[in-house]
C-alpha positions as CSV (number, residue, x, y, z in Angstrom):
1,X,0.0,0.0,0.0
2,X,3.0,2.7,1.2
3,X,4.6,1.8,-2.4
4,X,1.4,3.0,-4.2
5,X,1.1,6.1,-2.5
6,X,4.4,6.8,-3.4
7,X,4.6,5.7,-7.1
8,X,1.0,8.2,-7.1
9,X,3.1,11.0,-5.6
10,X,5.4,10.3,-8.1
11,X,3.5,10.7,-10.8
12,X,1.1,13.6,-9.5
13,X,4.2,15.3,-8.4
14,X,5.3,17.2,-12.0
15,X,1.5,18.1,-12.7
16,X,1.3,20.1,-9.4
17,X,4.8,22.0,-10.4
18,X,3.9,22.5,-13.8
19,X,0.5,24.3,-12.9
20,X,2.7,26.3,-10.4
21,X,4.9,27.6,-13.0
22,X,2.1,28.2,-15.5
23,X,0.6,30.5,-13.4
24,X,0.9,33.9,-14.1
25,X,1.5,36.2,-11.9
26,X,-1.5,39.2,-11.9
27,X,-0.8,42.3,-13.6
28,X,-0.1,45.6,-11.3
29,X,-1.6,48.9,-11.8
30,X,-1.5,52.3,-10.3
31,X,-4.5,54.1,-10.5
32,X,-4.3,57.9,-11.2
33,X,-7.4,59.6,-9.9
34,X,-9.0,60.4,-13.1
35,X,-9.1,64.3,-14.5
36,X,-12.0,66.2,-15.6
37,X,-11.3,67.9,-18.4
38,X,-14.5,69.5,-19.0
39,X,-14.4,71.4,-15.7
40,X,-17.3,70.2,-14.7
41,X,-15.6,69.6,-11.1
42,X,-14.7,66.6,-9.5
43,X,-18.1,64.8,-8.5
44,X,-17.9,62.4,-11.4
45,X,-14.2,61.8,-11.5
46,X,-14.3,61.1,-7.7
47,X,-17.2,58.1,-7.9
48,X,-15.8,56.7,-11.6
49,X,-12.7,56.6,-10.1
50,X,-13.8,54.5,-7.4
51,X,-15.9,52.7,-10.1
52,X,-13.0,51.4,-11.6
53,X,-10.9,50.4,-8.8
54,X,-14.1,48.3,-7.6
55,X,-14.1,46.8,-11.1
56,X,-10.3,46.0,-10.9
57,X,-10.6,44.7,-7.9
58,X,-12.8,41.9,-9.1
59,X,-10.5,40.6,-11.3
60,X,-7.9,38.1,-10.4
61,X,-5.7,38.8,-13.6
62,X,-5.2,42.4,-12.2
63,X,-4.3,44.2,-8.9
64,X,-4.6,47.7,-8.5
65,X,-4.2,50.3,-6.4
66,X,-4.8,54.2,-6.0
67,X,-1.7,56.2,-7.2
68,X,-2.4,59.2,-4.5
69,X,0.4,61.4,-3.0
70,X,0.1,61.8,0.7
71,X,0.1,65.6,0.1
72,X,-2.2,67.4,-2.1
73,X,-0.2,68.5,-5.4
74,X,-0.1,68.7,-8.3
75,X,1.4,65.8,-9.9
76,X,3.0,65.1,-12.9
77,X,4.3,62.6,-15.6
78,X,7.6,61.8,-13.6
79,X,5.8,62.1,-10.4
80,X,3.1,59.6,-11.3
81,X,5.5,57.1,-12.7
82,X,7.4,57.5,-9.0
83,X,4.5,56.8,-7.0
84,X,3.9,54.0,-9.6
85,X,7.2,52.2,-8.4
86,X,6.4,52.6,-4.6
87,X,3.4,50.3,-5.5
88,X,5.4,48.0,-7.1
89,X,3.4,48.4,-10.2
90,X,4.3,47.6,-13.9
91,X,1.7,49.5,-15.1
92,X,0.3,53.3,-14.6
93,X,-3.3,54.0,-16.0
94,X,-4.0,58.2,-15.8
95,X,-7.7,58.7,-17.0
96,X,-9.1,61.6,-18.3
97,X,-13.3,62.0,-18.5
98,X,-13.5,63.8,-21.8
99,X,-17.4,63.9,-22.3
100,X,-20.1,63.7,-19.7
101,X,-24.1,65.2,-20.4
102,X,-27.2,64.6,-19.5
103,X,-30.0,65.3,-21.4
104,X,-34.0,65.6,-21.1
105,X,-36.7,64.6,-23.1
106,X,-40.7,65.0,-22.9
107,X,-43.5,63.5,-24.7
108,X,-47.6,63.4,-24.6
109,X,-50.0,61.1,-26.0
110,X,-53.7,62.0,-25.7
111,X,-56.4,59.8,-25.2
112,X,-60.0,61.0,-26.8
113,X,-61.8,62.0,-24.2
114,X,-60.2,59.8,-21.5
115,X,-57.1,62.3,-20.3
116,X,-53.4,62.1,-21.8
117,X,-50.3,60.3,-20.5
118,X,-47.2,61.5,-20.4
119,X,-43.5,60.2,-20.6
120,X,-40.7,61.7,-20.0
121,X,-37.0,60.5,-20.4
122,X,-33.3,61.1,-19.2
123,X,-30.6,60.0,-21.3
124,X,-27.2,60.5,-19.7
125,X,-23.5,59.7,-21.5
126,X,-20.0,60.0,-20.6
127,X,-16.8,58.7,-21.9
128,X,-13.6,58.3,-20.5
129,X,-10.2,57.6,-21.9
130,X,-7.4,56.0,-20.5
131,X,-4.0,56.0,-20.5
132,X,-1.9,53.1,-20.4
133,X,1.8,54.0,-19.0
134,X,5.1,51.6,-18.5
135,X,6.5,52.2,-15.2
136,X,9.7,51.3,-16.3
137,X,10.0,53.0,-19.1
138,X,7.6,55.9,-18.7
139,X,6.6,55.4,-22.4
140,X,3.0,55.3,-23.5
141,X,1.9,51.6,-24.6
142,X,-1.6,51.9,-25.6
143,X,-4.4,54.6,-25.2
144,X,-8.3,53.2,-24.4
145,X,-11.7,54.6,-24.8
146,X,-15.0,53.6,-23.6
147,X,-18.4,55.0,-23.5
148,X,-21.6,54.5,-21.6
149,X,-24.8,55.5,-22.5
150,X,-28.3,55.2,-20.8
151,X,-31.8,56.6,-21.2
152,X,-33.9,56.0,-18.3
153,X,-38.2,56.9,-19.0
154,X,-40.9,57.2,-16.7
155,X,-44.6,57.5,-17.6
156,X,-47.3,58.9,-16.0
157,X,-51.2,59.0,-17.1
158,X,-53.6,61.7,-16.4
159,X,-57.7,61.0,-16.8
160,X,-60.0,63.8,-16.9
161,X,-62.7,64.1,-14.9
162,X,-65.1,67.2,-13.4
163,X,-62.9,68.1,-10.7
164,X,-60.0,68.1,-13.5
165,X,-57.2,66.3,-14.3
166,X,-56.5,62.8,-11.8
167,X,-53.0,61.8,-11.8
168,X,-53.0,58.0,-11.5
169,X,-49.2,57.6,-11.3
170,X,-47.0,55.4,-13.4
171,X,-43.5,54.0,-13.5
172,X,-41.4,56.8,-12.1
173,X,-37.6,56.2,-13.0
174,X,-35.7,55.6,-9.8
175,X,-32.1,54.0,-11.2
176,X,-29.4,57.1,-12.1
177,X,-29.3,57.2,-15.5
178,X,-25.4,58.8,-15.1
179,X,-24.9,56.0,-13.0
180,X,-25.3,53.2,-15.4
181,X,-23.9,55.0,-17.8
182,X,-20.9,55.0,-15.7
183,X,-20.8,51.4,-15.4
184,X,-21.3,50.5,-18.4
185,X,-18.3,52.7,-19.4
186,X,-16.0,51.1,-16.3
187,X,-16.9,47.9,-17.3
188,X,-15.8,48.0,-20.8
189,X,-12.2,49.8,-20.2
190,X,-11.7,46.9,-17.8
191,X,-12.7,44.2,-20.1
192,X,-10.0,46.2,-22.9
193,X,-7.7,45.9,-20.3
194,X,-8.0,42.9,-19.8
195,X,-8.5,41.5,-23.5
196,X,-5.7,43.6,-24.5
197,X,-2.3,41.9,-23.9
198,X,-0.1,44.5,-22.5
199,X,3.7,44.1,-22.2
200,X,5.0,44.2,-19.2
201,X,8.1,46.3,-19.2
């Protein structure tokens, strides 16, 4: 029986180093906060930056961290690609939002002698670009851009009667449309990022 086991050790022995060696280690980033460049001040940058390090953090290909100084300055290329190497990263992503609106829409449909309804809609979009940056090198490798986009509608119905118009309610919209839009855009530059084979320099 012991010289079983140990002819199965034997064998099962090389498998278990071989799928140690195969695996890869996970890629590192550093996580610039992103920049608004539409000045629309730093609500939206704040939560999509946190958006995408909750969506980095899901995936086990990738660790990343916020690239922050300890100080508030301003910080540039060299300074970035410094606090880059503290983290022990490979990789430096700086993100710029480059488009973000919301926009309102409204619509009637009367009913003959019955009242009207109503719908109204919010479509909000943003897009966001991303920069890919070797630590080591400081150089550029690749540059990513991603857009969400998502109309959210609610209706409401009227009826008439003597005292006037009744408003029976409807499906009032109660999901962010700017939210999901913002989602949908994190989601996709991680999925790129992740698709994407990126040298490790």
């Amino acid at each position: 029986m012991k010289k079983i086991s140990l002819v199965l050790i034997a064998m099962l022995l090389p498998c278990l180093m071989g799928n140690t060696q195969n695996k890869r280690e996970p890629t590192r980033f550093a996580v610039l906060p992103f920049e608004d460049i539409l000045g629309n001040g730093n609500t939206i940058t704040l939560a999509f930056t946190q958006l995408m390090l909750s969506r980095l953090s899901r995936e086990e290909t990738l660790v990343a961290r916020l690239a922050k100084p300890e100080k508030p300055v301003q910080v540039d290329r060299e300074n970035a690609i410094g606090l880059g190497r503290k983290q022990n990263a490979s990789l430096l992503l700086a993100g710029r939002i480059i488009d973000a609106s919301t926009n309102q829409g409204s619509t009637g449909l009367p009913i003959p002698t019955l009242g009207r309804v109503n719908s109204q809609s919010v479509t909000a979009k943003i897009v966001a670009e991303l920069e890919v940056i070797s630590v080591a090198t400081g150089k550029t490798l690749q540059v990513i851009r991603a857009e969400g986009k998502k109309t959210v509608r609610s209706n409401q119905t009227w009826v008439n009667s003597r005292l006037g118009g009744i408003n029976l309610g409807g499906n009032p919209a109660n999901a962010s449309p700017m939210g999901q839009a913002m989602n949908e855009c994190a989601e996709t530059l991680v999925k790129r990022l992740r698709e994407r084979s990126i040298e490790k320099n």
